[in-house]
N, C-alpha and C positions, 0 to 999 in steps of 0.2 A: 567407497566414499570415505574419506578423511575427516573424523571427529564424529563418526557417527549417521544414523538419518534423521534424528529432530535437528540439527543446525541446520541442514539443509530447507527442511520444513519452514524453520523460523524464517530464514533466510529470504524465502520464497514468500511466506506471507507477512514479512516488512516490505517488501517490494510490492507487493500486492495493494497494501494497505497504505502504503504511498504513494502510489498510483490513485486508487480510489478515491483518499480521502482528499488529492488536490483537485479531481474530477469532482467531487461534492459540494467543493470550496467556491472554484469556479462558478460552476454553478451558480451556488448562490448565492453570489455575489453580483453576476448578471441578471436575479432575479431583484434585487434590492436595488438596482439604478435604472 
């Protein structure tokens, strides 16, 4: 693995947590109309 295995890590949980956090948004946001 190139650079390491925390960039991997990071990497993996920005995707994670960008995934999540627009599933959150979504949310509720259809909870509020």
């Amino acid at each position: 693995m190139p650079g390491g295995f925390c960039p991997v890590v990071a990497r993996k949980a920005s995707v994670f947590f960008a995934v999540f956090g627009y599933d959150a948004i979504s949310t509720a946001a259809e909870k509020q109309t």
